[in-house]
N, C-alpha and C positions, 0 to 999 in steps of 0.2 A: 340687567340685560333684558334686552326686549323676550317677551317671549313668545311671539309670534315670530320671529325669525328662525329657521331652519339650520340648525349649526352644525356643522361637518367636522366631528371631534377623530383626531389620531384614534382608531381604534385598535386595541391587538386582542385578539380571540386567544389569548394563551390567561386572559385575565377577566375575571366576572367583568360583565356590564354593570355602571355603575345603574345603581335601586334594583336592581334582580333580587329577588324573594328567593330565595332557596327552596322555601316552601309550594312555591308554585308546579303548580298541574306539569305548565305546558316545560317545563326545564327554566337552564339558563337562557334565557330568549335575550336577543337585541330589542331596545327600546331608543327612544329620543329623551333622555331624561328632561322635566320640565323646571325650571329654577324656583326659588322663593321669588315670590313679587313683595316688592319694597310695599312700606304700605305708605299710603297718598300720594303713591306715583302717578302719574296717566302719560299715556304712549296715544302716540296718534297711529287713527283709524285706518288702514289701507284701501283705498277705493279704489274705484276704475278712473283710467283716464280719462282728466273732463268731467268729472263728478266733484261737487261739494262737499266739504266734509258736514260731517253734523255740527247741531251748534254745540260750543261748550256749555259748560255747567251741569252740574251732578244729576239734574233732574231730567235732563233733555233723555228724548226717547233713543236706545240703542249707543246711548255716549257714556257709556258708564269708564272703565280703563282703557278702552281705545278714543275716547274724544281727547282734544286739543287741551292745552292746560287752561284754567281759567284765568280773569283779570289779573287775579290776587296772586296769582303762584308763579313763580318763576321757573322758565320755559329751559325747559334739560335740554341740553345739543342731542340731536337725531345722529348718534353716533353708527346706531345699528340700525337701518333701515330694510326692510323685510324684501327677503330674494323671492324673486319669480318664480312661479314654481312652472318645476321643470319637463318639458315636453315630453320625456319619457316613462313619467308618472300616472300606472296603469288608472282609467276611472275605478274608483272605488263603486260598488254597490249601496245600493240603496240611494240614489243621487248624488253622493260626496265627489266633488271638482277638486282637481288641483289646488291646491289651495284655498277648499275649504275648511267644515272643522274639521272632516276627518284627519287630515293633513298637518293640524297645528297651524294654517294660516288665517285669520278672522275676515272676513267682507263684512262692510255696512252691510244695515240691516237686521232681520230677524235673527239670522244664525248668531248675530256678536250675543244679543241678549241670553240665547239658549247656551252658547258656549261661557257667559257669565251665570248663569243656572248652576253651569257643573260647578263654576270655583268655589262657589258657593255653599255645598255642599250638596245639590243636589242630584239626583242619579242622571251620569247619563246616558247618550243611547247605546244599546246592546254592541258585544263585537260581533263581529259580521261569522266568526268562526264559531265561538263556542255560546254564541247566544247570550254571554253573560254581561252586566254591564260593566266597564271599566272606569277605571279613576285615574286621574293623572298621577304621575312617580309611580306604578305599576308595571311591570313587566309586558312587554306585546310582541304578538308573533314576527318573523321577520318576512315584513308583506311587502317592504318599499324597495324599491330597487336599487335605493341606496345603500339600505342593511345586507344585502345579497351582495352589493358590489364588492364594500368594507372586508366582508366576509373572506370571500374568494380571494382579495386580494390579499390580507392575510394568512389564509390556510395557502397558494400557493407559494408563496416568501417562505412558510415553513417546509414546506417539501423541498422547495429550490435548496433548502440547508445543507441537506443530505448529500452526500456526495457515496454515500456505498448503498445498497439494494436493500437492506437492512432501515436502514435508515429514511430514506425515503418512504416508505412501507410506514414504520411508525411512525413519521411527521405527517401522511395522511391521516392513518386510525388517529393520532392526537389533534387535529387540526375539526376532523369532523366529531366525533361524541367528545361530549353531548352536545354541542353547538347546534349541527343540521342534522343529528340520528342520535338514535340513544342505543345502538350496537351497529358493526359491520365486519364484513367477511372480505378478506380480499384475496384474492386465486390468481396463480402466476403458474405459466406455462413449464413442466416441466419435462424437458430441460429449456431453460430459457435459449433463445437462438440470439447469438450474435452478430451485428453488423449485418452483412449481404447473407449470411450463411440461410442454406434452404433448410429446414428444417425435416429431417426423417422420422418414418414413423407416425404413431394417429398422434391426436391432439389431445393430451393428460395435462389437467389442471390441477394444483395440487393447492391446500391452503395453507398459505404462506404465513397469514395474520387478523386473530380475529381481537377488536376490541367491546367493550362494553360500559354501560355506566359505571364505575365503583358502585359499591356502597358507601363508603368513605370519602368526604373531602380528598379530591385530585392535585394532590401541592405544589406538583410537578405544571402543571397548565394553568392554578390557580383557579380555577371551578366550583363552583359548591352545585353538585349536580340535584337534581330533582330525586324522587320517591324511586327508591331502585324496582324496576320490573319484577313482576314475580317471577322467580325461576321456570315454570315450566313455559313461558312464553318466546323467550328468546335465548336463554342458557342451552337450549337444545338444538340448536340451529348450528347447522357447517358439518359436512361431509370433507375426511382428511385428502380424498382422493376420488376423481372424475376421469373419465376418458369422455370427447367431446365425439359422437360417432358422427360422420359423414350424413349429410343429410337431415340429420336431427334437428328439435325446437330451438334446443340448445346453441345450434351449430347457425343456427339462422336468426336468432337473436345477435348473438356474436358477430356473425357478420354483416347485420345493421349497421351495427357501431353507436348509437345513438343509445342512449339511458331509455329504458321506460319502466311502464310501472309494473309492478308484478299482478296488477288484475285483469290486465290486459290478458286475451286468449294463448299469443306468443309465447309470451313469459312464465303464464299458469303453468302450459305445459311443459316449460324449458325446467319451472323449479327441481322436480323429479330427478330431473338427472344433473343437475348440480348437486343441488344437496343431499339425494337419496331420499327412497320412494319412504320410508319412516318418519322424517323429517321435514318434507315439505307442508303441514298442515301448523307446522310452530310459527310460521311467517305469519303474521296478524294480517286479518281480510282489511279490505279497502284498499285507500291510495298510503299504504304504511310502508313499503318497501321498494326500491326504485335498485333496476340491476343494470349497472353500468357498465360495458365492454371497456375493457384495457387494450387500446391500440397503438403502437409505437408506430415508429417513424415506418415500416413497411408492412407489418401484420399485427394483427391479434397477438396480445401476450398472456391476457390474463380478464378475469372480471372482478366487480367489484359491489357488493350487495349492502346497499345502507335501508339503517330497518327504524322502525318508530315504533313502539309500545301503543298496545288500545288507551292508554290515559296521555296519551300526547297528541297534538294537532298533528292530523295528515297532511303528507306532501302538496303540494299544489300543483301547476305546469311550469310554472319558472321555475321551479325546484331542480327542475328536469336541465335547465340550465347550467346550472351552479354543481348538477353530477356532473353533465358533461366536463365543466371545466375542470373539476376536481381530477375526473377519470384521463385525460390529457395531457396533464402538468404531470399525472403520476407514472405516466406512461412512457412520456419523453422522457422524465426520472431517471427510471427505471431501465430504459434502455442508456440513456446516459452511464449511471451505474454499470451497467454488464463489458458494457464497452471501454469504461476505465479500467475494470474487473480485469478486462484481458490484456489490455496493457500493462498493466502493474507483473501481472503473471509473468508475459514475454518478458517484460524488463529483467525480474529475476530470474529467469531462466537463461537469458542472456549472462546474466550476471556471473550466478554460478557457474557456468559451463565456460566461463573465460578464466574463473581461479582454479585452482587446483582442489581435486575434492577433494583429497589427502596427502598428508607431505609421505615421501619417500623414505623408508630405513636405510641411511646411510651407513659404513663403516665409520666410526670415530668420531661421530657427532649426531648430535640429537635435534630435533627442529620443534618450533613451533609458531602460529602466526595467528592472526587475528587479522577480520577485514568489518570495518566499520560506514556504511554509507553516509553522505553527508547529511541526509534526512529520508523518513518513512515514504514520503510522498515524492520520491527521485534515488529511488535506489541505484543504480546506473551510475557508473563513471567511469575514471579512465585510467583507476589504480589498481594494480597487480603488484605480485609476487610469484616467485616460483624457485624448486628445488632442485638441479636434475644432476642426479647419479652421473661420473666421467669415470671415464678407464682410471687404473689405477689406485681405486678406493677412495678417487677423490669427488668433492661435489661443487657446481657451480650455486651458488647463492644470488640471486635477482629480484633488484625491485624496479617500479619504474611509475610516472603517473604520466596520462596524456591527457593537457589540457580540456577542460571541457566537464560538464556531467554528464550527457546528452546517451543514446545509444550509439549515434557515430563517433562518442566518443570510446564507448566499448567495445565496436567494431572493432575500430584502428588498435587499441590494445590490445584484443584479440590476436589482430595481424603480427602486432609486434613480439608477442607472446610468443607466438607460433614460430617467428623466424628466427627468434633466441634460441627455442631450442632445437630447432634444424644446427642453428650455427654452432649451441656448444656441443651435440652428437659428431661436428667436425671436430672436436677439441682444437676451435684457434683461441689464442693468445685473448683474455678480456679487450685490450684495446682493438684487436680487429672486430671483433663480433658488437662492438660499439659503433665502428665504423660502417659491417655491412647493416646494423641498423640505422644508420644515419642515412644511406642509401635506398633502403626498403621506404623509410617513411617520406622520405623526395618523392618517388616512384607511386605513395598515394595518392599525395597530392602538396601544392606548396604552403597550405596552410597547416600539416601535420605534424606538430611539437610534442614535444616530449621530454620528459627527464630519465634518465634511468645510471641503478648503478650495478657491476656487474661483477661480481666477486667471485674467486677458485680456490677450494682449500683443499689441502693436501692433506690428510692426518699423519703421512707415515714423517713428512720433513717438517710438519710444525708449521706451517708457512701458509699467508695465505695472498693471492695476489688481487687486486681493487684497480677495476678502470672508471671513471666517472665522469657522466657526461651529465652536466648540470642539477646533479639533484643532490640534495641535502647529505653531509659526510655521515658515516656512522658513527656511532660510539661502541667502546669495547672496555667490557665489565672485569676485571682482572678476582683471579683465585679472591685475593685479600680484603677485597673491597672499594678498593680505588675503581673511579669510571673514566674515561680519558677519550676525548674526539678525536680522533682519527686524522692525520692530516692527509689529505688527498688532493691531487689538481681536480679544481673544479670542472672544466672542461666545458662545452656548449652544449646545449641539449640539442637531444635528435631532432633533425630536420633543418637541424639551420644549413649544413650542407660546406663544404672546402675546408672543414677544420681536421686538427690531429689530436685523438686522444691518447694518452698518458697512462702506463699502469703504474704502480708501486707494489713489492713488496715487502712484509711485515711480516713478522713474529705473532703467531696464535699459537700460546700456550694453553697445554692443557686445564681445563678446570674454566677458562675464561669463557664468556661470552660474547659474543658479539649481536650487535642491533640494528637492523635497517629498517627505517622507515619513508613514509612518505609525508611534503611540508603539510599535511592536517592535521599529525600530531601534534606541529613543533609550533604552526604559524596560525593565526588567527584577527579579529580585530581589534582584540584589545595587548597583542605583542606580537615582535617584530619576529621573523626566523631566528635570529641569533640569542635571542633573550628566552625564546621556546628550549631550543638545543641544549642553554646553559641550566635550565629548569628542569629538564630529561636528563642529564648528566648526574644532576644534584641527587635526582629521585632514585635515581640506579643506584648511588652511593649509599644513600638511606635503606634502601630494600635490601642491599647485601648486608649491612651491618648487623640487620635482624639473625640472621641465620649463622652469622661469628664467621673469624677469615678464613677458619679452613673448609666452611661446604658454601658451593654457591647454592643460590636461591634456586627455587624450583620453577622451571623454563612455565609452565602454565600460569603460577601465582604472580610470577616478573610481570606477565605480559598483563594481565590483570590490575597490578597495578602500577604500571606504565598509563593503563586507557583510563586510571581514578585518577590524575593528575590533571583532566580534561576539567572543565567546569561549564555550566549549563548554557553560557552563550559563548564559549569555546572552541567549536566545533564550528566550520565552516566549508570544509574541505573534508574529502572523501578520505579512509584511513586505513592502509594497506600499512601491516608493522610481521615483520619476520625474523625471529629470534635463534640463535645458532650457537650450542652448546658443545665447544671445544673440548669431547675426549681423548683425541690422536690415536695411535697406536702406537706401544712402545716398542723400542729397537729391538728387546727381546724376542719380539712376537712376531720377526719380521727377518725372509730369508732371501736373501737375492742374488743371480749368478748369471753371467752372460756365459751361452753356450754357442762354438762355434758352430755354422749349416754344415756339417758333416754327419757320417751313417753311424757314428759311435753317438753322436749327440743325445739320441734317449737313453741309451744304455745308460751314461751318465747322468741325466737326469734323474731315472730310477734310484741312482745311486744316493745322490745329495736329497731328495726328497724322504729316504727312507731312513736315512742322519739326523733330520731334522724333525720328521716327526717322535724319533728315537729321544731326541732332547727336549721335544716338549710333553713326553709322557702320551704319545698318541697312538700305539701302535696298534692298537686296534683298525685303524685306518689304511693301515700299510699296504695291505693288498690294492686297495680300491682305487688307493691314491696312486702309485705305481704303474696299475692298470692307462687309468684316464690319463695322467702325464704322458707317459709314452707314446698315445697317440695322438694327442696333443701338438707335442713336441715331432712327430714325425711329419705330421703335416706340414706343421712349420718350415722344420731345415729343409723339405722337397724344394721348393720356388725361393727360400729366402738366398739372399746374397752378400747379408753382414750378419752379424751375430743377432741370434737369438738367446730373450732376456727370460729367465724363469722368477717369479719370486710367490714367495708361500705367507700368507699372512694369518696370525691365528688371534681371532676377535671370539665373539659368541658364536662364528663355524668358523672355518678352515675354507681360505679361499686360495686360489691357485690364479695365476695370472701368466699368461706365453704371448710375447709380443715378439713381430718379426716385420722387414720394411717392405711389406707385400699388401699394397689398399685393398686386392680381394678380397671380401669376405665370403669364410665357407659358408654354404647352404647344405642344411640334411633333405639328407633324400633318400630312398628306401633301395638298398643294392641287390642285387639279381643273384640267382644263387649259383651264376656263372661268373659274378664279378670277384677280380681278387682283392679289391680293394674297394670304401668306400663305406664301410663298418664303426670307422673312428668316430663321427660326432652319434652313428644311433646309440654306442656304447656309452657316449657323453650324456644325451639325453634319458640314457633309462637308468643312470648308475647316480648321477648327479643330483642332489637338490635343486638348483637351477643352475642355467650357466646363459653363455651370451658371445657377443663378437660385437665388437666396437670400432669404426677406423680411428685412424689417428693422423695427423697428418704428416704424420713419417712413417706410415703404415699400419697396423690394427695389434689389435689385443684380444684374443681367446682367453675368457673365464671362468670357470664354476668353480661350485661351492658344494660342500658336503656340511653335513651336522655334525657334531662335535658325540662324540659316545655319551 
């Protein structure tokens, strides 16, 4: 390879330059490494245009490896012919042109003989920085503005990596020590301001991240760094916290914006109140430290202090360049960062605040659920579930997924969410409340789908009733250990708009489970829904068999291992799974009487109420309960016009249920000590453990509950 030619190698600053000395003063410095020369090669000479070359032959003056080959030798193809050197190429000092030695390019004349001097072994001339002389394959400062370009465009690639605030921050400290400094300090605005937000309050700079040489080989970057600093030179450097005051050195450096040096008068006096008035004299005098502002897309965030050891070459003015670029890339970063930062945040707050933070204590079943995003980086979707308590001890069970990951895809399930349980506080029928959401999600918009399925189970008749509108059937885990699909009319998902859905019901015995999920469990790309379904079926069988047919598996560890059946490129789809542990209530436990709207109807009440806690060993209760019925019940038979329904249910407390065909619901309210009436529900509320009023759509149901002695 010619060696006069200037070659533009892939550099990556994460890995030594090749012939770096470890040993060397000035660090790991960028070099043009120089090759072996072939021996009895000769390369022709580079002249100007319009010039002659010299003559061949070994003896001819200044023709020694750049003259033409001689008679005798055969003439090697000019594969590599020497690039121009480039217009941007500062003059060196001391007379060195573009392309001459200093540069690595040879001209006829005198400089080829002296440049044939060095190869030779002889010394040659000094570096321009530390005076001493250098040898080719030796390490050199990075003076060319090719070495600074390479650079730069590497350490910014490493910042651009980054995608969180953290990270960014250390792809700078690693990208610059010991490359272009041999320690740095970097300071970020605390609290950092996001997007348009104006920031209140003074301006507090806190230190986010300082690096330094090791001592030890860097394995991580690949580095064999130079002679570590002595400690008290730069190990004492960085104050954890600044306030920038108005008007300050500090404050007017900053809002330069441009890098300078810290021997400037500016910067002298700015050191101070950065790093504290103790500290400022550990910064090494000269051009060894350059304090670069951090400015984002609209303000100042932060600065950023690159330092040099006295046994390292100081900064130069293009240096000043290659901060600024640094401080830019890290700035835009940085705010890129904070702004993904708060995205990700809303995303999950969105998220959570559309499930449910906790399932509800129902009577006669137990819950439990699991919600899995489709990935870290898109938490947001359009999968829900939810639990919601209905008159009569019973509970609706709901899942649903709306097309999409997106946040309008959480929106609209949001909406959806919301108008289920408006619809079942109406207790209509699963099939209409499928309907009025087939409606709702029209009414969004016409691209608004949806799957959902909507289940009501009853614990006192065992029974549960299932409408479904295009999403995947459940499975239901029985006492024994058999698992079995569900059959149910598929029906169309929400939004499609003029169809009719379907309910059924079945049989939920005690002790069984049941399972709804959403298709991210079942479906993925490497199987169909149906081959999912049969494999979640399979698994249930297996996990019950562990625990023998007479106890089912425990609702937490089911679900657990339901989500191990997933495998690592499995998951493609958001994963909403809700699990529902069939205890009932048994017939003993459960008392019920239609009482006609007439004036005897509480007296009778009291009666059968005070029977039946007699038969369940409760009478501890008797007065209270007695009390609260009665006025319960009197309220009711005032307005109602068909009979009033009593029934007593005794679980872990004793709940009391009075339905009459009157949609009013009572409101408390506080009575006047003139009123004769209007005492019923305060008595309800201060006697009661909770209680409630539900309509229904043949009227309502007044409830509470007492503790059990």
């Amino acid at each position: 390879m010619d060696s006069t030619r200037v070659t533009e190698h892939p550099t990556s600053f994460d890995r030594p330059s090749t012939g770096a000395d470890p040993a060397d003063p000035h660090g790991p410095l960028l070099r043009t490494p120089v090759p072996p020369r072939a021996s009895g090669s000769a390369l022709p000479a580079q002249g100007r245009t319009g010039e002659t070359p010299p003559a061949a032959g070994a003896d001819a003056p200044g023709a020694f490896e750049h003259s033409q080959p001689g008679a005798g030798q055969a003439a090697e193809p000019d594969t590599h012919r020497p690039r121009p050197a480039s217009e941007g190429v500062p003059v060196q000092p001391g007379g060195a042109q573009p392309g001459g030695a200093s540069s690595g390019l040879a001209q006829p004349g005198p400089e080829t003989t002296a440049g044939t001097a060095d190869r030779r072994g002889a010394p040659s001339e000094p570096d321009r920085r530390t005076g001493q002389p250098t040898t080719p394959g030796q390490p050199t400062p990075m003076r060319r503005d090719g070495d600074r370009l390479r650079f730069v465009g590497a350490a910014t690639r490493r910042i651009a990596r980054g995608m969180d605030l953290d990270e960014i921050v250390m792809g700078l400290c690693r990208a610059t020590v010991p490359t272009f400094a041999d320690a740095i300090l970097v300071y970020l605005r605390e609290p950092l301001p996001v997007g348009d937000e104006r920031p209140t309050g003074p301006l507090v700079l806190r230190l986010r991240r300082t690096d330094r040489i090791p001592a030890e080989r860097d394995t991580e970057s690949g580095f064999t760094p130079a002679a570590q600093p002595e400690p008290s030179e730069l190990e004492s450097v960085g104050s954890e916290l600044c306030e920038v005051r108005p008007g300050s050195a500090l404050a007017e450096v900053l809002r330069g914006v441009r890098p300078v040096f810290t021997d400037t008068p500016a910067a002298r006096a700015a050191l101070p109140e950065l790093l504290g008035e103790e500290r400022e004299f550990a910064v090494p005098d000269g051009r060894r430290a350059v304090l670069a502002p951090l400015r984002g897309r609209r303000r100042v965030i932060g600065a950023a202090l690159f330092l040099r050891g006295p046994e390292r070459v100081a900064f130069e003015t293009d240096d000043l360049l290659v901060a600024a670029q640094l401080a830019t890339h890290s700035a835009l970063g940085i705010d890129k960062a904070v702004l993904y930062g708060r995205e990700a945040y809303i995303a999950d707050e969105l998220q959570r605040t559309m499930l449910p933070e906790n399932l509800p204590r129902c009577t006669g079943v137990r819950l439990a659920s699991r919600y899995l995003p489709a990935a870290e980086t898109a938490r947001v979707g359009g999968d829900w579930y939810d639990a919601i308590p209905l008159p009569g001890s019973r509970v609706a069970l709901v899942v649903g997924d709306v097309m999409g990951h997106s946040m309008t895809s959480a929106a609209i399930m949001g909406q959806l969410r919301t108008t289920a349980q408006t619809l079942a506080g109406l207790d209509l029928p699963p099939q209409e409340v499928l309907h009025h959401l087939d409606e709702q999600a029209q009414r969004l918009g016409s691209d608004r789908m949806a799957t959902c399925l909507y289940a009501v189970y009853d614990p006192v008749s065992h029974r549960i009733t299932i409408a479904n509108a295009g999403h995947p059937p459940p499975v239901l885990l029985h006492l024994g250990g058999h698992a079995e699909v569900l059959r149910v009319p598929a029906g169309a998902p929400i939004g499609v708009g003029g169809v009719d859905f379907e309910a059924v019901e079945l049989d939920a015995p005690a002790g069984a489970t049941l399972l709804l999920y959403t298709d991210g469990l079942v479906e993925s790309r490497l199987r169909d829904v149906w081959t999912g379904i049969e494999q979640l079926r399979e698994r249930l069988a297996a996990t019950a068999q562990l625990t023998g047919p007479d106890h089912p598996p425990p609702l937490e560890a089911l679900c657990d291992e339901v989500l191990d059946m997933l495998g690592p490129g499995d998951r493609d789809d958001d994963i909403a799974l809700l699990a529902a542990r069939f205890d009932g209530i048994a017939p003993s436990d459960v008392a019920y009487w239609f009482l006609e709207p007439e004036d005897a109807a509480p007296g009778r009440a009291r009666r059968l109420a005070r029977r039946a806690l007699a038969r369940w060993g409760m009478e501890d209760l008797t007065d209270s309960v007695e009390l609260l019925v009665s006025e319960v019940v009197t309220n009711a038979v005032r307005y109602a016009s068909k009979p009033v329904t009593l029934r007593l249910l005794r679980t872990d407390v004793l709940r009391c249920e009075v339905g009459d065909d009157v949609p009013q619901l009572p409101r408390l309210r506080q009575a006047r000590a003139t009123d004769e009436g209007g005492r019923g529900l305060y008595l309800v509320n201060r006697l009661a453990r909770r209680w409630g009023a539900t309509r229904l759509s043949t009227g309502k149901v007044v409830w509470f509950e007492l503790n059990r002695g």
